[in-house]
C-alpha positions in Angstrom: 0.0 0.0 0.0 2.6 2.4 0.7 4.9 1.4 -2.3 1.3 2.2 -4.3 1.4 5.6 -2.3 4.8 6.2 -3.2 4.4 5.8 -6.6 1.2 7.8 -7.0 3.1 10.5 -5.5 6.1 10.3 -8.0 3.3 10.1 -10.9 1.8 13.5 -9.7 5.3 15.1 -8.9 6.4 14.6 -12.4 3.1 15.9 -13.3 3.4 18.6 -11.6 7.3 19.4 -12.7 5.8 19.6 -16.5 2.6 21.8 -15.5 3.2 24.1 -12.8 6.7 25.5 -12.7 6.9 25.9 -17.1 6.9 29.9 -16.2 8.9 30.0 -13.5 11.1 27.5 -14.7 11.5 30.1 -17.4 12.1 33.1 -15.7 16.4 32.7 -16.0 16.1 32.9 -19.9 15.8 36.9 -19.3 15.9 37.5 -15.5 19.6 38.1 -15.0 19.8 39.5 -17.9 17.4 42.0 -17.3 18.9 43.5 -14.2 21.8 43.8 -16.1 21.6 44.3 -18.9 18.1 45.3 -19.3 16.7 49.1 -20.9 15.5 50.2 -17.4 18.2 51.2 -15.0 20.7 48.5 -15.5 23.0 47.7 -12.7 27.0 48.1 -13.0 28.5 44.9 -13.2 30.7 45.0 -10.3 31.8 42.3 -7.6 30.0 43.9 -4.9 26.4 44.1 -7.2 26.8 40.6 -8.8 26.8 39.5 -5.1 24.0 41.4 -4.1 21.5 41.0 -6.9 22.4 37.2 -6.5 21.6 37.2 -3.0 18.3 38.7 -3.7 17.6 36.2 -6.2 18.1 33.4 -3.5 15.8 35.5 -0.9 13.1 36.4 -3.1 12.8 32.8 -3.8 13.2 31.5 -0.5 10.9 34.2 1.4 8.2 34.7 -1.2 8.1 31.5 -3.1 8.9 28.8 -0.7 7.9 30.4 2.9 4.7 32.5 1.3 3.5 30.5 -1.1 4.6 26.8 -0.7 4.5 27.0 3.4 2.0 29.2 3.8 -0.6 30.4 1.2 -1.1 26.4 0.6 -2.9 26.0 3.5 -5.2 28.0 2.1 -7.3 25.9 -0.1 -10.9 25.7 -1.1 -11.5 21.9 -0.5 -8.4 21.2 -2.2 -8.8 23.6 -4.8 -6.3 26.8 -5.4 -6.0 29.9 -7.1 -7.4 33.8 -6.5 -11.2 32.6 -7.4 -10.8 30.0 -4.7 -9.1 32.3 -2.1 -11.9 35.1 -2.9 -14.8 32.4 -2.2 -12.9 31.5 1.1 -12.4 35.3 2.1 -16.3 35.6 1.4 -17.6 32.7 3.9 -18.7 33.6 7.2 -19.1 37.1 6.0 -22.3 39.0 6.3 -23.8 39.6 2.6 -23.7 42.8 1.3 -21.6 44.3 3.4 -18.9 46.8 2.2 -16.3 44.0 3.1 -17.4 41.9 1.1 -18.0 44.0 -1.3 -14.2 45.3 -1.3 -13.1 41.3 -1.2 -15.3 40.8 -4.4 -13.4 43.6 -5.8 -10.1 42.4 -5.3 -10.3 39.0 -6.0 -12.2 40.1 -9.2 -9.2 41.9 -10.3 -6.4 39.8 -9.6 -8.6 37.6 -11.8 -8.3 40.2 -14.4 -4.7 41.0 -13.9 -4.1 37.3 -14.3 -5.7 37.7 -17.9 -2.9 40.4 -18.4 -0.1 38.1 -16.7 -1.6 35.5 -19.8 -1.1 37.5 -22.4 3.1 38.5 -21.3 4.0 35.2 -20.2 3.5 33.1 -23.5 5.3 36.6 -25.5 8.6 37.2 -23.4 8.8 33.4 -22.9 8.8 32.4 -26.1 10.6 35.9 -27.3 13.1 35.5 -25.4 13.9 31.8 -26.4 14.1 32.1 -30.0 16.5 35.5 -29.3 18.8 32.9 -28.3 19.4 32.4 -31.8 21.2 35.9 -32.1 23.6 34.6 -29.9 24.3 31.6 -31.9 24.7 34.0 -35.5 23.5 37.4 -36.0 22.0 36.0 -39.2 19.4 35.1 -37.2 18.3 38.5 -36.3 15.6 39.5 -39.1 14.2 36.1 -38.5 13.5 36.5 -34.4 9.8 38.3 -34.7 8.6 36.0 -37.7 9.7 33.0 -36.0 8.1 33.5 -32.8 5.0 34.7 -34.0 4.9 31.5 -36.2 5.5 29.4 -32.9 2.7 31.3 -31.1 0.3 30.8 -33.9 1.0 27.3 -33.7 0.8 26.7 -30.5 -2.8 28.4 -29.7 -4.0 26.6 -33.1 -3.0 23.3 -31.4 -5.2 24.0 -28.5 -8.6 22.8 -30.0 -7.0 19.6 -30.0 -5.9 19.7 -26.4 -3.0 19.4 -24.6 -3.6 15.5 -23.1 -1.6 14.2 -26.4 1.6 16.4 -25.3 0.5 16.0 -21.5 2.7 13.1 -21.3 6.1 14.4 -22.4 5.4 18.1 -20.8 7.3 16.3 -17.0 9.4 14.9 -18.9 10.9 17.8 -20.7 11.0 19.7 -17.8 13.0 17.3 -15.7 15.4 17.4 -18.5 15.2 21.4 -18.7 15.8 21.9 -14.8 18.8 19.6 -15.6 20.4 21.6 -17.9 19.3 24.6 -15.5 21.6 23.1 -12.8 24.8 21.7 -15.4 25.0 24.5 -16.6 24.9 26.5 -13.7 27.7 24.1 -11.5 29.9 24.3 -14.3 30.0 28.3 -14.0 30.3 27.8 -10.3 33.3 25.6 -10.4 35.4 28.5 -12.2 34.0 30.6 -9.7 32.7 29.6 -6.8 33.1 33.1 -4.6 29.8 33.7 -5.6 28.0 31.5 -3.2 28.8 33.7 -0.5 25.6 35.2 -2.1 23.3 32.6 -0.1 24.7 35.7 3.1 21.4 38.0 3.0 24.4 40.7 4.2 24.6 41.3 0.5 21.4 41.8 -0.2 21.4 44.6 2.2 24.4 46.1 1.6 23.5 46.3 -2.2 20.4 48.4 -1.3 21.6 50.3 1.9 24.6 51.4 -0.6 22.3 52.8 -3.8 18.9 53.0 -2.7 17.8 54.7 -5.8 19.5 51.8 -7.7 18.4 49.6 -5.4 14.7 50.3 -6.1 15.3 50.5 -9.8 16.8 46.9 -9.7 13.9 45.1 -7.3 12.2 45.6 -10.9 13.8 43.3 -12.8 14.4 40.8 -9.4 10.9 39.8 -9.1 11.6 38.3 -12.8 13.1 35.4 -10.8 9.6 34.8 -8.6 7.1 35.3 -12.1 4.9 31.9 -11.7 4.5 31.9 -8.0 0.9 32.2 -8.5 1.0 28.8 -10.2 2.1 26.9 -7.4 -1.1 27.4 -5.6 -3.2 28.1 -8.8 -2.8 24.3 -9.8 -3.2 22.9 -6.6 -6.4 21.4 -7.3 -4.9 19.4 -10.4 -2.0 17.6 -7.8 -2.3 18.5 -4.4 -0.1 20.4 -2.3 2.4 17.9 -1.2 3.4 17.3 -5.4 3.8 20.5 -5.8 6.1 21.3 -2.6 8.4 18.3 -3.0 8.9 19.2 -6.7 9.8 22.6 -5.6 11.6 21.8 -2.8 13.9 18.7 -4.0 14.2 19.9 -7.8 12.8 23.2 -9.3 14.2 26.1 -6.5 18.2 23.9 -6.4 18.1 23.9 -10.2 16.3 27.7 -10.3 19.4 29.1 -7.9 22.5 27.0 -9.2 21.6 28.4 -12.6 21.2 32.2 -11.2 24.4 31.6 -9.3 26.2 30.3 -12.5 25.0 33.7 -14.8 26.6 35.7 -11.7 30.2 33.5 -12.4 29.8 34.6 -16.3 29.2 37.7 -15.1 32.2 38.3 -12.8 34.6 36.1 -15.4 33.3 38.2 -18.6 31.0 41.2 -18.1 30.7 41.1 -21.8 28.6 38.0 -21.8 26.1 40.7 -20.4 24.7 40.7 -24.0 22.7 36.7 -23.2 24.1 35.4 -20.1 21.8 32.4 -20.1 22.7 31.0 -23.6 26.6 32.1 -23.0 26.7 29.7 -20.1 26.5 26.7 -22.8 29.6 25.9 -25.0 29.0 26.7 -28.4 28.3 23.2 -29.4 25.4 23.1 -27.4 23.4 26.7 -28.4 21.5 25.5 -31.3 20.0 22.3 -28.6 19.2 24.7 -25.9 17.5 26.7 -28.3 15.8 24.1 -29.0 15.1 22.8 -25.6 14.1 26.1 -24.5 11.6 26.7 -27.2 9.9 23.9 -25.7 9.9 24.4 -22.4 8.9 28.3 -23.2 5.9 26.9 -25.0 5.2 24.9 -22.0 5.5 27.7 -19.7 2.7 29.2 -22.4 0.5 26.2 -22.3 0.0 26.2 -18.0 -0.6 29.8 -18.8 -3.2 29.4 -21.6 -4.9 26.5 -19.5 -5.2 28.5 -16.1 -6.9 31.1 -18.7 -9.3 29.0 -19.6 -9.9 27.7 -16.1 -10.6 31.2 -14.6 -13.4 31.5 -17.9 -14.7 28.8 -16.7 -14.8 29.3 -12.9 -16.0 33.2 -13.5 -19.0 31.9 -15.7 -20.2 29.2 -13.2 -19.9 31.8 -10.6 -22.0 34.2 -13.0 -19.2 37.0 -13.8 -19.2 36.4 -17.4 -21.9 35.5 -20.5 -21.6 31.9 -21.5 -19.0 30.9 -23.8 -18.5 28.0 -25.7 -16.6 25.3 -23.9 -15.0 22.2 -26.1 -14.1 19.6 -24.1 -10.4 18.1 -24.8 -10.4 14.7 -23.0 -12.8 12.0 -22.5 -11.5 11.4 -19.1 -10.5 14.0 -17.9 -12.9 17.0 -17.4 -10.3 19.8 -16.4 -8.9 19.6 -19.9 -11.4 22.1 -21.8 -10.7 24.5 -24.8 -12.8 27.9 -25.1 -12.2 29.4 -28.9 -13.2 33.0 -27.9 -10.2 33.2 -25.4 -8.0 31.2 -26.8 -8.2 34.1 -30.2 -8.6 37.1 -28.0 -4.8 35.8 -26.1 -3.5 35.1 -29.6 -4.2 38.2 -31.2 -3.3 40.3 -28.2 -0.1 38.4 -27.4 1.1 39.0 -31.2 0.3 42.5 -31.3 2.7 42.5 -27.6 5.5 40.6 -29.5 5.2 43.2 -32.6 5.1 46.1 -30.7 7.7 45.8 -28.5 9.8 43.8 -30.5 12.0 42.5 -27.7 12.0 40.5 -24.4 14.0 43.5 -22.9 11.3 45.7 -23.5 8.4 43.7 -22.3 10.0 42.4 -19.3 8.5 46.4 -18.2 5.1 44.9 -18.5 6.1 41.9 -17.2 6.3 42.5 -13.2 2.9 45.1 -12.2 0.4 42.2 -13.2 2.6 39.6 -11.0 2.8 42.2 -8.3 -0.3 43.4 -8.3 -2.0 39.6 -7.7 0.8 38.8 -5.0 -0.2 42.1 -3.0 -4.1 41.0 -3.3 -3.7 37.5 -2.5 -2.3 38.7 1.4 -4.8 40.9 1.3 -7.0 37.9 0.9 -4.7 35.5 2.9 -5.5 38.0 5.6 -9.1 37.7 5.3 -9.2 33.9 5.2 -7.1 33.5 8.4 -9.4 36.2 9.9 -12.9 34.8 8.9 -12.3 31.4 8.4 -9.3 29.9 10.8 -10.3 32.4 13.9 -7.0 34.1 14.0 -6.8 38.0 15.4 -7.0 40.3 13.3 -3.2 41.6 15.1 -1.9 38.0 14.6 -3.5 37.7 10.8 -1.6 41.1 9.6 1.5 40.7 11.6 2.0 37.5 10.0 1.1 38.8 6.5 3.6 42.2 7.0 6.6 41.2 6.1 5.3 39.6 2.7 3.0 42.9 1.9 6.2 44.8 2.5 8.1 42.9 0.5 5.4 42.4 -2.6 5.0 46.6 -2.0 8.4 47.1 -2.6 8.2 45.0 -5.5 4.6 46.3 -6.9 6.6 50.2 -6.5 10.1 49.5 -8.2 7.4 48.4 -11.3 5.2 51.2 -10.9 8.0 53.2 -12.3 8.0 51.3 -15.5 4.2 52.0 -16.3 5.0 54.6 -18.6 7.6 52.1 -20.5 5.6 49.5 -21.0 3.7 48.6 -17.7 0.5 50.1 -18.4 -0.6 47.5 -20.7 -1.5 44.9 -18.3 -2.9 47.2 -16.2 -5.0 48.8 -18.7 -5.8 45.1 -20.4 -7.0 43.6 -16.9 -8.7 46.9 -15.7 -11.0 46.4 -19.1 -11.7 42.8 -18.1 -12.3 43.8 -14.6 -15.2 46.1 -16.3 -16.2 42.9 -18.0 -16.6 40.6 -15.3 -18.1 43.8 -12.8 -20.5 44.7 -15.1 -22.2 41.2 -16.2 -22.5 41.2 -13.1 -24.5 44.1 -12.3 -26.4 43.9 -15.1 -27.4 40.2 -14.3 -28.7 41.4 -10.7 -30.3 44.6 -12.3 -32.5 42.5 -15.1 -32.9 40.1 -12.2 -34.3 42.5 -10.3 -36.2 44.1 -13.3 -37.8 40.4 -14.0 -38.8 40.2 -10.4 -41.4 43.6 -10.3 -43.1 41.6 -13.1 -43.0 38.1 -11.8 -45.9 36.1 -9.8 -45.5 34.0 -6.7 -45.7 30.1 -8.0 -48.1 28.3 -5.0 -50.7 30.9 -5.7 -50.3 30.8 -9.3 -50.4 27.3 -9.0 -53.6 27.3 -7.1 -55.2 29.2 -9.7 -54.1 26.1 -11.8 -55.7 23.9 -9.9 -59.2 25.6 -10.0 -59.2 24.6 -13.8 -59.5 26.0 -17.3 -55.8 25.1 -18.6 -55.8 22.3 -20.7 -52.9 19.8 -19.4 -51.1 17.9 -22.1 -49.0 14.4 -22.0 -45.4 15.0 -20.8 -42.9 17.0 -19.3 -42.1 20.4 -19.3 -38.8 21.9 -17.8 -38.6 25.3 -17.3 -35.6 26.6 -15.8 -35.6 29.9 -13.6 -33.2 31.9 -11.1 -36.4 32.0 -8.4 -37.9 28.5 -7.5 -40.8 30.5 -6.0 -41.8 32.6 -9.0 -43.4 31.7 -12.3 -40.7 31.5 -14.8 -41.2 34.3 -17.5 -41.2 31.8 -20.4 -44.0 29.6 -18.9 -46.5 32.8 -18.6 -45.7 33.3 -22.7 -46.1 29.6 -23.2 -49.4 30.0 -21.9 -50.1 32.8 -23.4 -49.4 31.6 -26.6 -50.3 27.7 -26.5 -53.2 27.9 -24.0 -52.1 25.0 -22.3 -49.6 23.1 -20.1 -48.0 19.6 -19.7 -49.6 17.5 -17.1 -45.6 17.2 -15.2 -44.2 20.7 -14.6 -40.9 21.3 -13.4 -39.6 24.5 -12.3 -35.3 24.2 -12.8 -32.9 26.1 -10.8 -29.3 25.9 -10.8 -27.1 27.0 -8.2 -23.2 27.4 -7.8 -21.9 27.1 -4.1 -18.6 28.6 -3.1 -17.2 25.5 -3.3 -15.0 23.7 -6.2 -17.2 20.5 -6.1 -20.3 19.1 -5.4 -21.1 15.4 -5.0 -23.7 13.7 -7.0 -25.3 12.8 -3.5 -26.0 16.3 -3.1 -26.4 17.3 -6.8 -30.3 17.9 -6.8 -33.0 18.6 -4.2 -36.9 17.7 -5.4 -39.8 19.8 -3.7 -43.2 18.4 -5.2 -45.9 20.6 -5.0 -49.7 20.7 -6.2 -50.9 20.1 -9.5 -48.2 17.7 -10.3 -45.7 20.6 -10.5 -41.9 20.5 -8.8 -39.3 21.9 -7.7 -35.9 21.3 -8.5 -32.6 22.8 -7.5 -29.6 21.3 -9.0 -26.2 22.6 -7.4 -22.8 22.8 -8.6 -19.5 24.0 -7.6 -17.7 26.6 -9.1 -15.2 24.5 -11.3 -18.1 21.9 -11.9 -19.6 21.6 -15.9 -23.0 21.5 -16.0 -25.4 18.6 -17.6 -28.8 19.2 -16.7 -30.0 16.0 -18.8 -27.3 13.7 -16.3 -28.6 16.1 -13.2 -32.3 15.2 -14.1 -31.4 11.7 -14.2 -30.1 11.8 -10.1 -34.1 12.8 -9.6 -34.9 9.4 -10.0 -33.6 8.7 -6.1 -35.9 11.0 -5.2 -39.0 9.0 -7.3 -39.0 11.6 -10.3 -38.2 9.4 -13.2 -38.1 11.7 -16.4 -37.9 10.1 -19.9 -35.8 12.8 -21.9 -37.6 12.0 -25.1 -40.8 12.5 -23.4 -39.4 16.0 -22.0 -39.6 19.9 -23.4 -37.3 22.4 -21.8 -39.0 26.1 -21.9 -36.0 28.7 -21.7 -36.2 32.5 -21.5 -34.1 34.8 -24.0 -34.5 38.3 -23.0 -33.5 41.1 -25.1 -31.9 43.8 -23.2 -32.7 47.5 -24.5 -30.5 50.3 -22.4 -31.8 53.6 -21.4 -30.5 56.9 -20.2 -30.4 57.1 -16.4 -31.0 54.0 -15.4 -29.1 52.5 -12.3 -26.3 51.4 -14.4 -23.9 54.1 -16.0 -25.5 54.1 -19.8 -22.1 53.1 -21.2 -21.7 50.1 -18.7 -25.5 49.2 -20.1 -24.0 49.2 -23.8 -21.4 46.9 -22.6 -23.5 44.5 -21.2 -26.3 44.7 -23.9 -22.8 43.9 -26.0 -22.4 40.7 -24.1 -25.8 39.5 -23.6 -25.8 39.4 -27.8 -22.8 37.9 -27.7 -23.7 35.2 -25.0 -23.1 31.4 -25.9 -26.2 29.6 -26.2 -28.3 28.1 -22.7 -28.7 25.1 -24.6 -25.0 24.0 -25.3 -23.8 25.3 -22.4 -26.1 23.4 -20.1 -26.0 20.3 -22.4 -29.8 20.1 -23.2 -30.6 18.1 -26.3 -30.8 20.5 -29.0 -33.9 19.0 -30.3 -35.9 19.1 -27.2 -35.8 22.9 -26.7 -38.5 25.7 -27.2 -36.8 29.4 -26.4 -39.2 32.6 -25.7 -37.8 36.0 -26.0 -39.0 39.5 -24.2 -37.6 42.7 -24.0 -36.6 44.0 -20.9 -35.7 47.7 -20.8 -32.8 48.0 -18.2 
């Protein structure tokens, strides 16, 4: 049993190798560099600042990665589940509806979403930029070629996503086991020509590099959170292997590989400050450029791929938990359900992410949009933390933020040495996740508001059903869903069926579906039956947040409560309301535009709740909003 314990845990460790550290795993293809020899405030190449940018390199991994995130922010799951949307529905339990805290928790957790979105976009373009520029170093022949070569690779890799990522899934910890390899070869060999600098590991040098240039200093903690990009991963994909996976990959691989290469780029450095120009690629003989090219190519696109897949995952989550319209959701795997494939993102992160590479035209140059999104979601996750070990593990509020301080200090000073950089390219994942923050927010709102504006018209059901009851409907053979936000009101499109057919079916059922702040919910507990008069019922089918939907396979589960439906025996009547805005209404009249935008825009009821196509009947009104 063990041996079958250890093995399951070797299976999932290599799993987790080729998923969740691709990004971070990346970061030393442009991280040294950057600080460096980057276009923002480079640092001198000296002894004393090799030392010293090294050492916070080592810290910065240690204190935020593997004491914040791996030690601490882990604990902090949803039922097993990770990630920003999962810490926001944590913050929110035991909290009192309504209220301006949660409120402001909503808010945050929303837009880290939304910078994560922006965080999407950069990491798949610098990666893979800054991979293929490794072909510069190898002959400048290369040079005209870098831009059209990457945006080929791009293009290829988000066309390959329709088919899913299971066919690759395989080789992805694989590669990466070989990639941290190199990491660490390459890095020892450096080390053994000069091994002075692992005095680095002495956080003296940290502070001495910032207590001597404080104005550098700043400047430099820029480019140094380059080496901590991916963090959010670690917890982001706990759900897919557990925490222990993911902490014994990063404690007995990734972070020894991660600082023996950083280490070995600080030798170069010292032995030849010229090797400034690529630091990463000059630690390989020359024999061995054109294979780490290669290698890294692949590991960049994998980096991409955890990215692109968390994207799609956070669609997913925000529409179950009704911040965005429905999209369409293709499903990858046959056995594996997290494996999904939405076309709307997947084009909106390709075109955006080529129109990044074009424009900047360098990894240099984007590595200025790189760190704002990162520090912006680190700073709202302890904000978050905070609120979790408040509300939900019974801490103090003294003990809660004292234990959070010295990481908000430390993600502050990192958000501010950014900040500088917005006007250089750090405003576009600012401005890119502040639009989809405007997205999500006002769905939202605009879903409560036509809620709302349903609701003034709407009837209570027991009386209506009473008035049933006293006869002059006509009841026809079958079953007729209708599905509705209220289980106590008449659904909309049942009073224009009866308007327009003059009749019911003799079985009415009055749908409702419900997403819990939770990631699951069991099949046990899937559906809850209320029947009423008339030969009418309730029925509330709840999901979690990261649940799909299947109403025909949620309908079946009735039958342990004695409701047997026969689907071909069964309508479903669904509502499609057309949405016409209006000068001073509650909404601002160009938040109404947007969201009469995405209501024409929304993916269809039918596929996205998995209804049989043939079996449907849709009613439309229009609502003024």
């Amino acid at each position: 049993m063990q041996q079958q314990e250890n093995r399951r845990m070797a299976t999932l460790t290599l799993a987790a190798l080729g998923v969740v550290y691709g990004d971070i795993g990346t970061s030393p293809l442009y991280a040294i560099k950057e600080v460096f020899g980057g276009a923002h405030h480079p640092v001198p190449i000296t002894p004393e600042n090799v030392l010293g940018i090294l050492s916070l390199f080592f810290w910065s991994l240690i204190i935020v990665v593997t004491m914040k995130y791996v030690a601490f922010i882990m604990r902090a799951n949803n039922k097993g589940e990770g990630g920003i949307i999962a810490l926001m529905t944590l913050a929110l339990q035991k909290g009192v509806a309504g209220s301006w805290q949660q409120r402001f928790l909503v808010t945050l957790g929303l837009f880290g979403a939304a910078l994560f979105y922006g965080d999407g976009v950069i990491t798949p373009a610098i990666s893979v930029l800054s991979a293929v520029e490794g072909l510069e170093i190898v002959t400048p022949a290369f040079s005209p070629y870098i831009l059209p070569i990457t945006v080929v690779v791009l293009i290829a890799l988000f066309a390959f996503q329709r088919r899913g990522s299971a066919g690759v899934g395989a080789l992805f910890g694989p590669i990466m086991v070989l990639w941290f390899a190199v990491l660490a070869a390459l890095g020892v060999n450096a080390i053994i020509a000069n091994p002075a600098v692992l005095a680095a590991v002495n956080p003296y040098h940290a502070i001495h590099f910032l207590r001597g240039d404080a104005v550098l200093g700043f400047f430099a903690l820029g480019a140094v959170v380059l080496c901590i990009t991916g963090a959010e991963a670690l917890y982001a994909d706990m759900g897919h292997f557990g925490a222990r996976p993911i902490q014994y990959a990063w404690l007995g691989y990734v972070l020894p590989a991660l600082l023996l290469n950083y280490f070995g780029q600080g030798a170069l450095l010292l032995a030849d400050p010229a090797a400034v120009e690529n630091p990463f690629y000059l630690l390989a003989p020359e024999w061995g450029r054109y294979p780490l090219v290669i290698l890294a190519t692949v590991a960049t696109i994998i980096a991409s791929q955890a990215v692109i897949s968390g994207a799609f995952s956070i669609t997913q989550q925000a529409m179950q938990l009704g911040y965005t319209p429905r999209l369409a959701i293709q499903h990858t795997s046959e056995n594996e359900k997290g494996q999904i494939y939405l076309p709307a993102i997947n084009w909106l992160l390709l075109v955006s992410i080529i129109a990044l590479v074009l424009e900047f035209g360098s990894s240099s140059k984007l590595a200025a949009a790189y760190g704002i999104a990162v520090t912006g979601t680190m700073l709202i996750t302890n904000v978050l933390a905070i609120a979790v070990a408040i509300r939900l593990w019974d801490w103090s509020p003294s003990r809660a933020i004292l234990g959070a301080l010295p990481f908000f200090c430390i993600d502050l000073g990192f958000f501010l040495a950014n900040s500088v950089k917005i006007a250089d390219g750090g405003w576009f994942p600012l401005v890119f996740g502040l639009a989809i923050f405007i997205m999500l927010t006002t769905w939202k709102r605009g879903r409560e508001l036509l809620g709302e504006r349903l609701a003034v018209d709407a009837m209570q059901l027991r009386p209506f059903i009473a008035s049933i009851a006293a006869g002059g409907v006509e009841r026809l053979p079958g079953t007729a869903v209708f599905m509705a936000p209220d289980l106590e009101s008449v659904p909309h499109a049942m009073l224009h069926s009866l308007k327009h057919y003059k009749a019911l079916h003799e079985r009415v059922l009055i749908l409702s579906v419900k997403v819990i702040d939770a990631p699951h919910v069991s099949a046990s507990e899937r559906v809850t039956v209320i029947r009423l008069a008339s030969n009418f019922c309730q029925v509330a089918v709840h999901y979690g947040f990261k649940d799909e939907p299947d109403i025909p396979e949620a309908l079946a589960l009735c039958a342990n409560a004695g409701l047997d439906i026969d689907m071909m025996d069964t309508s479903f009547f669904l509502g499609r309301e057309t949405v016409i805005p209006k000068l001073g209404s509650r909404m601002a009249y160009w938040r109404s535009l947007i969201f009469v935008a995405m209501v024409r825009n929304a993916g269809s009821a039918t596929a996205f709740f998995k209804i049989p196509f043939n079996r449907v009947v849709e009613l439309g009104s229009q609502v003024v909003l």
